[in-house]
C-alpha positions in Angstrom: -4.0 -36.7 0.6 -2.8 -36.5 4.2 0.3 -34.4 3.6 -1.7 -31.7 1.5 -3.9 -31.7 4.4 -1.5 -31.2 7.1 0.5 -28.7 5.0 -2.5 -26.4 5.0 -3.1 -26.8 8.7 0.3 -25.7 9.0 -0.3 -23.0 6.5 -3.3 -21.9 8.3 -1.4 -22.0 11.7 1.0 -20.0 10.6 -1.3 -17.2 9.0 -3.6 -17.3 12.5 -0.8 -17.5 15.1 1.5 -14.6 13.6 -1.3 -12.6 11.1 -4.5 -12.7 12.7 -3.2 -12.7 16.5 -3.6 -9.4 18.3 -1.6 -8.0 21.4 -5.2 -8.0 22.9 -5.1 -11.7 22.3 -1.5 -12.3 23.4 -2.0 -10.0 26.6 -5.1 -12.3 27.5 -4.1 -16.0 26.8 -2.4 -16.9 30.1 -6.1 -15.3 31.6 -8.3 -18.0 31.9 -11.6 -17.7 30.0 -10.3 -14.0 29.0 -11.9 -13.5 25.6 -8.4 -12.1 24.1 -7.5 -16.4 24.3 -10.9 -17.4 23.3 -11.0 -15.2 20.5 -7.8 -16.6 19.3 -8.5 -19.9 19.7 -11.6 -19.6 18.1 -9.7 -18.0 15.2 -7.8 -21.1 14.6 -10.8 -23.6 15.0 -12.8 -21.6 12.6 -10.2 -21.5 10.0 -9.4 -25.5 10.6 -12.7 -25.7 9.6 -12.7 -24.0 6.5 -9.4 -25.7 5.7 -11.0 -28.8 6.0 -14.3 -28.4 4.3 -11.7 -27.6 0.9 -10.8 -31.0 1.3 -14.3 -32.9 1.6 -14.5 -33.4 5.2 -18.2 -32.9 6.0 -19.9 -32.5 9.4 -16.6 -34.2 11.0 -15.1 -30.3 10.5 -16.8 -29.5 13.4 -15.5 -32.0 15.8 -12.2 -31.5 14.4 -12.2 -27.6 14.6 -13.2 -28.0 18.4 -10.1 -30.1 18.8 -8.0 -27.8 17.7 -9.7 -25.1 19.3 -9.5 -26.4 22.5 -6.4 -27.7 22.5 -4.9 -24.3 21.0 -6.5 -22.8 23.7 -4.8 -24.7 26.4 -1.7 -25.2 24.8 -1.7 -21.1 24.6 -3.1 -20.7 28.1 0.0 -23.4 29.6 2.9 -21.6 27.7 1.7 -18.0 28.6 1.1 -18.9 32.0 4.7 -20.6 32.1 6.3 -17.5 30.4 4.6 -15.7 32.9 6.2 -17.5 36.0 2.9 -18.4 37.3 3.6 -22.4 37.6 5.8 -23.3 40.8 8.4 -25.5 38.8 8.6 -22.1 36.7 8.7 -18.9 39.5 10.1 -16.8 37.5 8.7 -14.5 34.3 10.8 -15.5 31.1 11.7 -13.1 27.9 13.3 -13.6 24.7 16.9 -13.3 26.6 16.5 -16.6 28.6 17.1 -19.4 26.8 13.6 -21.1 28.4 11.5 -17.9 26.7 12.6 -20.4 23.6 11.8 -23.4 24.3 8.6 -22.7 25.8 7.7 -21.2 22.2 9.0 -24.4 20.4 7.1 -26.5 22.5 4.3 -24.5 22.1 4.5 -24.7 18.2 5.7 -28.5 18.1 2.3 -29.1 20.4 -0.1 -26.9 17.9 1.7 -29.2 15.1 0.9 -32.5 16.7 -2.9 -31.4 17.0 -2.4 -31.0 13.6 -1.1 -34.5 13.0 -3.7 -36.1 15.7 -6.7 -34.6 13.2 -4.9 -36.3 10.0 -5.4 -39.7 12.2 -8.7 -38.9 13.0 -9.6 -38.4 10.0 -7.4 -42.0 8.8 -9.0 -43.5 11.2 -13.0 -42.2 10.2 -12.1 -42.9 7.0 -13.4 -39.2 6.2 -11.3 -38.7 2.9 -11.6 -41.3 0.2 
């Protein structure tokens, strides 16, 4: 039951982070408290919880979604700020030429998948799915 769960986390990651996301929302993440990142964020706690209500999860859904949400949100808000060049180990603006414009984006997606995994042993470790 785990593995269906995290495969539609994944699934829904993948439909809020490249369907539902805006330029708006991209333009506003590495703004902090700019609704553009809230918005987004909010997307993907929302939809966490309906993914999770298919499976049986009950009132721990909310908990859950506002992991995700605030962790997407800072995740987001870290790796914008970084391609940016706003961090001092990071002076410099990155773009898809630079080899770090890539792995700040993998990191970024490996950290929204581990959220991911740290709600499937949440909810293990609940015992929140028969």
């Amino acid at each position: 039951m785990e593995l269906a769960v995290l495969t539609w986390l994944m699934v829904k990651h993948v439909v809020a982070d490249y369907f539902l996301q805006t330029s708006w929302m991209i333009q506003e993440k590495a703004d902090y408290g700019k609704l553009g990142g809230i918005f987004h964020a909010g997307e993907h706690g929302i939809l966490t919880a309906v993914t999770l209500w298919f499976f049986g999860v009950g009132w721990w859904i909310i908990l859950f979604a506002l992991i995700d949400c605030i962790l997407h949100y800072h995740i987001d808000w870290c790796k914008s700020n970084y391609l940016r060049g706003n961090f001092r180990f990071a002076p410099w603006p990155y773009d898809s030429e630079d080899p770090q414009y890539w792995w700040a984006m993998g990191i970024d997606q490996f950290l929204h998948y581990m959220t991911y995994v740290l709600i499937i042993i949440l909810i293990g470790a609940f015992g929140v799915i028969g």
